[in-house]
C-alpha positions as CSV (number, residue, x, y, z in Angstrom):
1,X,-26.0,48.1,-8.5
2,X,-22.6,46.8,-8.5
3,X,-22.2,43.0,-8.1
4,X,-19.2,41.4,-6.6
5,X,-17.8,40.3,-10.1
6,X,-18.7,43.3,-11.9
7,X,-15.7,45.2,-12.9
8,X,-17.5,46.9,-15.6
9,X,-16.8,50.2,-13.2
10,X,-13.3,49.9,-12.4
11,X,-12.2,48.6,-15.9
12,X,-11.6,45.2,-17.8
13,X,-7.8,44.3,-15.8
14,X,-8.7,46.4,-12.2
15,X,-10.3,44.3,-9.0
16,X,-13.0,46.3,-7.6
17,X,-10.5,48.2,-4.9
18,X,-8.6,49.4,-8.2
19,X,-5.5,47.2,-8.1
20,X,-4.6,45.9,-11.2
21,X,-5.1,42.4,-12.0
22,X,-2.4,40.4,-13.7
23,X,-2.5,37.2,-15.4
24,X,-0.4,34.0,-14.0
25,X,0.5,31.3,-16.4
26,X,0.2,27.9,-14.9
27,X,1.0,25.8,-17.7
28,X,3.8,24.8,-19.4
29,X,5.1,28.4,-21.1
30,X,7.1,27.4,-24.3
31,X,8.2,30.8,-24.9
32,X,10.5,30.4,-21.9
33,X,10.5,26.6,-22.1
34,X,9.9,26.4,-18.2
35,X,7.4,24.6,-16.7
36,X,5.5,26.1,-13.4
37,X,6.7,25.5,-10.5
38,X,4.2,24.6,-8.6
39,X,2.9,21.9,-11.4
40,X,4.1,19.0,-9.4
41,X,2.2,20.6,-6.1
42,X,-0.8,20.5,-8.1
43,X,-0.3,17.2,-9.6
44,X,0.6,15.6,-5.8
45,X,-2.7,17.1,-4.8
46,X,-5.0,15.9,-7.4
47,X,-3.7,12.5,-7.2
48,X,-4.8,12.8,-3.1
49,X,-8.4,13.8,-4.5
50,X,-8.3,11.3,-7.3
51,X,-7.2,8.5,-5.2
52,X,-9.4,9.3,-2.4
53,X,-12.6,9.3,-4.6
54,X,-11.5,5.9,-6.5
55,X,-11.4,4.3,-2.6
56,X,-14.9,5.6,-2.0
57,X,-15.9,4.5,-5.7
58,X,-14.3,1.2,-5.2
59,X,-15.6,0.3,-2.1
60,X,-19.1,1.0,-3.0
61,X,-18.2,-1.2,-5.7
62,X,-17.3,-4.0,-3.8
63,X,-19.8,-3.4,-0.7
64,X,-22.7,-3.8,-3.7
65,X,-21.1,-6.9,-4.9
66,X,-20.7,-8.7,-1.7
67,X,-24.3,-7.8,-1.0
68,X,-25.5,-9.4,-4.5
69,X,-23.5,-12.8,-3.9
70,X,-25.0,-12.9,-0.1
71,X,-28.8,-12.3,-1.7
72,X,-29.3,-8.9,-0.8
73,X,-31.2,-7.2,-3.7
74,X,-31.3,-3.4,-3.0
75,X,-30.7,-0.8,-5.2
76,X,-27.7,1.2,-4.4
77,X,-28.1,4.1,-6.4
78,X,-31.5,4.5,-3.8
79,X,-29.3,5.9,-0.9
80,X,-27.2,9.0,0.0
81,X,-23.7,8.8,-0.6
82,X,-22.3,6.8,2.6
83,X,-19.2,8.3,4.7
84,X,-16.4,5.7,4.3
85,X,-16.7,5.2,8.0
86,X,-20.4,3.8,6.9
87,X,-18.7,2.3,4.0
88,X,-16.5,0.2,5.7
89,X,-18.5,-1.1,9.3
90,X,-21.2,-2.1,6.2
91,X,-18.0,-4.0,4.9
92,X,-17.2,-5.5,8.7
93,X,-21.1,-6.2,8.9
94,X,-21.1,-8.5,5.6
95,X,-18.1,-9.7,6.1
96,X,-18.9,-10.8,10.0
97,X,-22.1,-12.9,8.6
98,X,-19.3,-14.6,5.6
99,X,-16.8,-15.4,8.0
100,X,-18.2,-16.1,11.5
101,X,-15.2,-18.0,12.8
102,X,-12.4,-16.6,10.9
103,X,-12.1,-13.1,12.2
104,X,-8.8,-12.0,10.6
105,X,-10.2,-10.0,7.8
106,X,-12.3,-7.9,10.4
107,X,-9.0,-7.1,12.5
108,X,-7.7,-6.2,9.1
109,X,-10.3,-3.9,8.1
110,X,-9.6,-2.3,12.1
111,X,-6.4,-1.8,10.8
112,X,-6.8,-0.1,7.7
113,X,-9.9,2.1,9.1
114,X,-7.2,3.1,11.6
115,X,-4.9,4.7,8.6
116,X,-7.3,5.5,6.6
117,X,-8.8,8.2,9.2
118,X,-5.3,9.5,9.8
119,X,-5.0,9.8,6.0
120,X,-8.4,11.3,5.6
121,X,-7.4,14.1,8.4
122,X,-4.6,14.7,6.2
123,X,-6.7,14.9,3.4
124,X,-8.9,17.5,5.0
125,X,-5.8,19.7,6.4
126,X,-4.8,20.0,2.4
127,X,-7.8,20.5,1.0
128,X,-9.8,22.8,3.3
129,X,-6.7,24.6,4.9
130,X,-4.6,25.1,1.7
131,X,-3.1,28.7,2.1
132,X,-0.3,29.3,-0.4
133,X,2.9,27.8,-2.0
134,X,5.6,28.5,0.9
135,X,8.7,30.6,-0.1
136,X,11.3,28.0,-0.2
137,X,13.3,30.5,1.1
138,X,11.5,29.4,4.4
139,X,10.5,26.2,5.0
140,X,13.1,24.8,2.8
141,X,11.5,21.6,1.3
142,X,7.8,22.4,2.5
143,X,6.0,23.6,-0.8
144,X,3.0,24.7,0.2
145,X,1.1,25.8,3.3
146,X,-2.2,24.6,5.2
147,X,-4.3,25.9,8.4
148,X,-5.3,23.3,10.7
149,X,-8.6,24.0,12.4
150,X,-6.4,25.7,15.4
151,X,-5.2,28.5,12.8
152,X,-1.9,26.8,13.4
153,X,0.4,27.0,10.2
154,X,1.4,23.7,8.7
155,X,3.7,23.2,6.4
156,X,3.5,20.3,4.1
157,X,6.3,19.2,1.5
158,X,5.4,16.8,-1.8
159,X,7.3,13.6,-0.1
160,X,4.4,14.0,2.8
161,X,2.0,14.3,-0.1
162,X,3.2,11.6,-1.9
163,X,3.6,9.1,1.0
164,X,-0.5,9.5,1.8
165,X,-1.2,9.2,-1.7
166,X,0.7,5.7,-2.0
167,X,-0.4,4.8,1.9
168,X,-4.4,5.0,0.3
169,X,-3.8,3.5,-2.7
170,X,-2.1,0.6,-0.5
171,X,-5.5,0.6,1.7
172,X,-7.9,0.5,-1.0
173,X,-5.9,-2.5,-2.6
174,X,-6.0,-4.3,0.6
175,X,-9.6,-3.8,0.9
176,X,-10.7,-4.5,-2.5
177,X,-8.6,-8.0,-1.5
178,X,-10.5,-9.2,1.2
């Protein structure tokens, strides 16, 4: 029986429909001394990833140690991961019973759940909808391009990248300050 991965019939370098696989360097080639082009699209969309998991991390962090300091003693580690939507009304909630009169932080934490769902869309449109690198040829400065959940094409450059990158490390500062 052949299995999906099995090109034991076709030949070592052919794709079961018989078209001949080639290789694609993605690193830094110093034969040619050129670095691939798409290295700074990859590194833009790792930090997205990386950023967005040290906010989840973070907050957890800091949910668990405003929990010990008001007395609460349960084990974190217990639980399903939270959304960051849980995350942060459990940060309102503790925060609310702190600071009953002052109610500043809890409009700031509306705020930055505000941006942080518009990055977190973003987020979503990059990593589930990634299609391709765009030909620069055109979209100009648009490097790569995504699928919204309409099937619409979007594309997105590194500056846009970049922005949402610095726009959550921004929010999970601001957080990890109140």
């Amino acid at each position: 029986m052949l299995q999906y991965n099995d090109f034991s019939m076709s030949g070592r370098n052919c794709e079961p429909n018989g078209n001949t696989m080639t290789d694609v360097t993605l690193h830094h080639d110093p034969v040619q001394n050129k670095a691939d082009p798409d290295d700074a699209l990859f590194n833009a969309i790792g930090r997205l990833i990386y950023s967005w998991g040290k906010l989840e991390s973070q907050l957890e962090g800091k949910i668990g140690q405003l929990r010990k300091a008001a007395g609460d003693i349960r084990i974190a580690g217990a639980r399903t991961k939270p959304t960051i939507g849980k995350m942060l009304a459990e940060l309102r909630a503790i925060i609310s019973l702190r600071n009953r009169r002052d109610n500043r932080q809890l409009a700031e934490i509306t705020q930055i759940e505000c941006v942080i769902q518009k990055i977190d869309m973003f987020r979503m449109l990059v990593i589930q909808g990634f299609q391709s690198p765009a030909d620069p040829h055109e979209t100009g400065d648009r490097p790569f391009r995504c699928r919204d959940t309409r099937n619409n094409v979007i594309c997105i450059s590194l500056e846009e990248l970049n922005k949402e990158v610095s726009r959550l490390d921004d929010c999970r500062e601001r957080l990890l300050a109140l």
